[in-house]
N, C-alpha and C positions, 0 to 999 in steps of 0.2 A: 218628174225625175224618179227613177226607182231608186230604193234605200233596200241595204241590207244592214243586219244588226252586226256590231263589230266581233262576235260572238260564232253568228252562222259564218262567214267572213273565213274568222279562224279556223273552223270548221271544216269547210270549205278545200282551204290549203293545207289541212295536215293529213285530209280522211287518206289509207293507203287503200279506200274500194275503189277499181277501176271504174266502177259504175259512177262515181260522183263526178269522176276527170271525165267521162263521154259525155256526160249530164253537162258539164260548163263547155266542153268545146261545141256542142251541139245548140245549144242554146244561144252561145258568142256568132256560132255561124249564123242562125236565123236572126239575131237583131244585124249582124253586118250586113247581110243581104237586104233587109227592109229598108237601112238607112244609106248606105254606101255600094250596096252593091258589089259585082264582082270586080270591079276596079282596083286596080295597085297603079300607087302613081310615084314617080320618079324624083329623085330630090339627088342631083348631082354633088357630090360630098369634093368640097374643094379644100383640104388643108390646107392654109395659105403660109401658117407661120407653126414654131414649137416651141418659140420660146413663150414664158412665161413670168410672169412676176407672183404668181401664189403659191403653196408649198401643201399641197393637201398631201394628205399620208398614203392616198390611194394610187395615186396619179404617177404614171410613168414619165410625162411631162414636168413635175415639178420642177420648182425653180432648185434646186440642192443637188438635183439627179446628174451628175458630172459626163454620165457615161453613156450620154447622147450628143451629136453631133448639131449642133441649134442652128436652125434656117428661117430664111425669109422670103418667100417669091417676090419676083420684083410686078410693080405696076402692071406692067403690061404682060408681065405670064398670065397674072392672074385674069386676066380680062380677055387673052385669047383661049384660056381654057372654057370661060364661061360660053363665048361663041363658038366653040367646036362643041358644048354639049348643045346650046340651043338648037345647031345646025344638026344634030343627032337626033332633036327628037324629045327632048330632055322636057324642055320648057320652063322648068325649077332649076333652082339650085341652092347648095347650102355651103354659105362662107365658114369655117370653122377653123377657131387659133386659141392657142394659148393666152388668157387674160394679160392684155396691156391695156391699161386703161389711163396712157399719156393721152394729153391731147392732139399730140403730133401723130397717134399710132390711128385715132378714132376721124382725124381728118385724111388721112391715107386710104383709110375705110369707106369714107362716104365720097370722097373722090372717085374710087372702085366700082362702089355700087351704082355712082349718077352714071357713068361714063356706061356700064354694062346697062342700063337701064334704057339710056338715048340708042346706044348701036341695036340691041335688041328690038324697040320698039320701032325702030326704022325701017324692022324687015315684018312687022304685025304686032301680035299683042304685050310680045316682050317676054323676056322671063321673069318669074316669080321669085323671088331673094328671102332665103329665110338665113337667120344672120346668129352664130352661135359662140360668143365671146368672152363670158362670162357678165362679172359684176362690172357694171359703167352707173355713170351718175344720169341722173333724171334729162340734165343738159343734151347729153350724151348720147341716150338713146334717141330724142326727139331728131337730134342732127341726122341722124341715121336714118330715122322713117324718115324724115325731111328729103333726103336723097334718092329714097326708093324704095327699102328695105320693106316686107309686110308680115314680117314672121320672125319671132325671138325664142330660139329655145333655150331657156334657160334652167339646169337639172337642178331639182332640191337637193338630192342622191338620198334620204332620208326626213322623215318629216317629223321624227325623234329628237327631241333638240339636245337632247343626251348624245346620243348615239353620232348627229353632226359633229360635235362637238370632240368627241370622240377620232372621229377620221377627220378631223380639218385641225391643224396651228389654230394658237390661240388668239390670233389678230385676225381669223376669220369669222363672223357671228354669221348665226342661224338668222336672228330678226334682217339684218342687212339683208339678206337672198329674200327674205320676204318682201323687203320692200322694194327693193328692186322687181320681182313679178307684178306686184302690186302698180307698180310706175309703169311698166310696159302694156300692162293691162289700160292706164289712164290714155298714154297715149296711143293708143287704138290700135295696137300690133295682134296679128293673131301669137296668144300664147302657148307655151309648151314648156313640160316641164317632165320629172320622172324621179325615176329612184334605181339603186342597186339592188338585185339580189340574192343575199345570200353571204352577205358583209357578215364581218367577226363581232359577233355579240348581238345579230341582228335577230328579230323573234318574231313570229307569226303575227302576233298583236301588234308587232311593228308594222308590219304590212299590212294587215287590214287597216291600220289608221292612216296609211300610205294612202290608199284608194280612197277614204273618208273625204282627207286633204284634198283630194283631187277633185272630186265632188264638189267640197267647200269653196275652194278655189276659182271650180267653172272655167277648168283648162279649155284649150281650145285644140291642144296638140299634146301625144304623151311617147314617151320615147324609154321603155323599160328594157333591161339588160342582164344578164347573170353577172354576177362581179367574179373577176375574173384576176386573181392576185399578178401585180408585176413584183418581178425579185429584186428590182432597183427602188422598194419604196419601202419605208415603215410597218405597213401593214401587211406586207406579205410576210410576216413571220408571225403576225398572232393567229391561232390556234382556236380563240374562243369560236364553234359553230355550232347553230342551233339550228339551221337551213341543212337538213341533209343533203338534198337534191335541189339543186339551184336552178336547173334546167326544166325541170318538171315543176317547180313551182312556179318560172316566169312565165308559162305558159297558163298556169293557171290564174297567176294576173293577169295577162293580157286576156282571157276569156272574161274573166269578174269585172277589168274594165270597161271592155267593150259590151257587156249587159248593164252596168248600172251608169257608162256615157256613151249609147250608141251613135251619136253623131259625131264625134270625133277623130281625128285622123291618128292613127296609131303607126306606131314604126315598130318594124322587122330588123333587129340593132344587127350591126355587124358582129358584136357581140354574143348573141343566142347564133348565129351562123357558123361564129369560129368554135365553139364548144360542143357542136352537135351537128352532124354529116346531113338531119335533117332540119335542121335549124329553122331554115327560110319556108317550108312547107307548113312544118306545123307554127310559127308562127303564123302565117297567112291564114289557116285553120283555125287558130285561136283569136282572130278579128284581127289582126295586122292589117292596113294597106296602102302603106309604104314602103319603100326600100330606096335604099340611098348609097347608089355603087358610087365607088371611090374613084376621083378623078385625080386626084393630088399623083404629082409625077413620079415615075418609078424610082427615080433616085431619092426620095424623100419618102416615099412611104415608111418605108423601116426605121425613118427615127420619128414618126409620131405615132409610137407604139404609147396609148395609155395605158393597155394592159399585153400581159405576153401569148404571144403566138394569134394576133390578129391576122385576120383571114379577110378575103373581097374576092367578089367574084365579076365577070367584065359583064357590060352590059348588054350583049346579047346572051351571055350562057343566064342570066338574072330576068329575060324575057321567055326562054325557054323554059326555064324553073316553074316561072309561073304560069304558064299557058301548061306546064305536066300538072301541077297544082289544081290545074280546072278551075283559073283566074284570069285576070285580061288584064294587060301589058298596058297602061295608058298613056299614051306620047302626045305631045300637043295638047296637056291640058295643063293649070298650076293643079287641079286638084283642092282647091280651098277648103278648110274646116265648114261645114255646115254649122256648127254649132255656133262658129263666129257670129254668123248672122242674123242667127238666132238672138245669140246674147245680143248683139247689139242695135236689133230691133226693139225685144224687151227694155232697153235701159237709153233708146231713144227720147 
C-alpha cells in the first residue's frame, strides 16, 4: 500500500502551483488505468423514501426541515424501477433513503431487495444492490445481506470526531458510525464510505487524516463530494471556511485517493456535477469510475434535495459524457471493488 506523510498530504491540497494539481491528476490517471482501467460503471440511484428520523445540521432531509413534502415509493414502484434499469443495461443499482431504522422499515427493505434479486436473476446474472440507509444494528445489516444486498455505503462525512460532532445533534456519536462500518465490514459487505468537502471549520489536516482513515479503514468503495450548503438547515449559516475552493480540492482528493487506493471503486457524486459544468469529466480524470444517474421519479426528485440546486443528468447524455471523456460506458457488468477481493483473500 503507498503512504504518504499527513504533512506532504497537506501539501499537496493547498499548493496554488498548477504544476502540482497536473502532477496528482496525472499520476491518479496512470494508477486508474493499471488497476481499473478505462471503465465507468453504473450504479442506478433509486431514492426510495425522504423521510428520516435523524436531524444532521447538513442535511436537507433532516427530520425538523418542515418545508419538504415526505414520500414513500410503494413496494412495487420500487421494484419496477429496478427492472426498467436492469432492462437498460444498468445491471447495479443503488437503494437510497432517509435513516429509518424500525424493524418494519428494514423488513420492507429486504422484502425489495430478495424480490428484485429472484426477478433479476431469472433473466441472468441479476443485479448488483448496493444499499445506502444509514446507521442499522448489527441484526439488521446481516438481514439485508441475507436478502441480496453486497454493497453498504455508509459516509463518515468527516473523520474529525470534533468536527462530527459539530455537524451532527448530540444523540448522534462519531464511535456508533464506526462501528457500524466496522459491522458491515464483518459481515462481508463490500464497504464505502467518504467525506465532505469544504464543510464550515473544516482544515486541510482534516482532510489529509480523511484519506489516512480510509487507508486505515481498507475501504472497499469511496464516494467524495464538495459540501454544498442547503438554506433549510443549521449549517448553512455558518461562515467559518478554511476550504477556499471546494471544487478543486475534491478533485485533488479523488486523485490522492485513487494513488494511495488504486483498486478501489470511486464515485463521480452528483454533487462535484451540480457545482461545476465540468464536474463529471474532471472527476473521471481524477480516478472517478462510477457514476450513478438518478432513477428516482420526477415527481419526487425535488424533495430529496440534500443539498441546494442538485443536478442529474439522463443516462444516455452520462454515456456520451463519458465516451467525450475518452472513457467506456460499462453496461452489463456489477463492476465489483477489486480491492474486496483482495481483502478478503488476505483475511481468509
Amino acid at each position: 500500500m503507498i503512504s504518504f506523510s499527513k504533512d506532504l498530504i497537506v501539501d499537496y491540497l493547498k499548493s496554488e502551483d498548477s504544476e502540482v494539481h497536473d502532477f496528482l491528476l496525472e499520476k491518479a490517471e496512470r494508477y486508474r488505468l493499471e488497476n481499473r482501467d478505462k471503465a465507468v460503471y453504473f450504479r442506478g440511484l433509486i431514492e426510495y423514501s425522504n423521510i428520516c428520523s435523524q436531524n444532521c445540521y447538513y442535511c436537507g432531509l433532516r427530520r425538523d426541515n418542515r418545508l419538504i413534502k415526505r414520500y414513500h415509493l410503494e413496494r412495487d414502484e420500487i421494484i419496477n424501477l429496478a427492472m426498467q434499469a436492469y432492462n437498460a443495461g444498468y445491471q447495479s443499482i443503488c437503494l437510497q433513503a432517509g435513516q429509518i431504522s424500525s424493524n418494519k422499515e428494514v423488513d420492507f427493505v429486504a422484502d425489495v431487495v430478495a424480490t428484485i434479486k429472484k426477478l433479476s436473476e431469472s433473466k441472468g446474472q441479476g443485479l448488483g444492490i448496493t444499499l445506502s440507509l444509514g446507521e442499522l444494528s448489527y441484526r439488521q445489516y446481516q438481514q439485508l445481506w441475507d436478502a441480496g444486498a453486497h454493497r453498504y455505503l455508509l459516509r463518515i462525512e468527516t473523520s474529525n470526531p470534533l468536527l462530527f460532532k459539530k455537524i451532527h445533534p448530540p444523540d448522534q456519536s462519531f464511535n456508533q458510525r464506526l462501528e457500524c462500518l466496522q459491522a458491515l465490514r464483518e459481515i462481508g459487505y463490500q464497504v464505502g464510505t467518504g467525506v465532505m468537502i469544504g464543510l464550515p471549520g473544516q482544515s486541510y489536516e482534516d482532510l489529509a487524516q480523511d484519506l489516512q482513515f480510509f487507508q486505515e479503514k481498507d475501504i472497499d468503495m469511496l464516494g467524495m463530494g464538495p459540501y454544498i450548503p442547503h438554506p433549510d438547515t443549521p449549517l448553512a449559516g455558518e461562515q467559518e471556511e478554511f476550504i477556499p475552493d471546494a471544487f478543486a480540492t475534491t478533485i485533488r482528493m479523488l486523485a490522492l485517493a485513487r494513488i494511495l487506493m488504486p483498486d478501489i471503486n470511486m464515485v463521480a457524486s452528483t454533487a462535484l456535477q451540480s457545482i461545476h459544468p465540468d464536474g463529471l469529466k474532471m472527476g473521471l480524470k481524477a480516478g472517478a469510475n462510477i457514476v450513478m444517474p438518478i432513477l428516482t421519479p420526477e415527481e419526487n426528485r425535488r424533495d430529496y434535495m440534500l443539498y441546494a440546486n442538485k443536478k442529474h443528468s439522463a443516462f444516455e447524455t452520462l454515456q456520451q459524457d463519458i465516451k467525450a471523456a475518452s472513457y467506456e460506458p460499462a453496461l452489463w457488468q456489477w463492476g465489483d471493488s477489486p480491492h474486496y477481493f483482495k481483502r478478503k483473500e488476505e483475511h481468509a
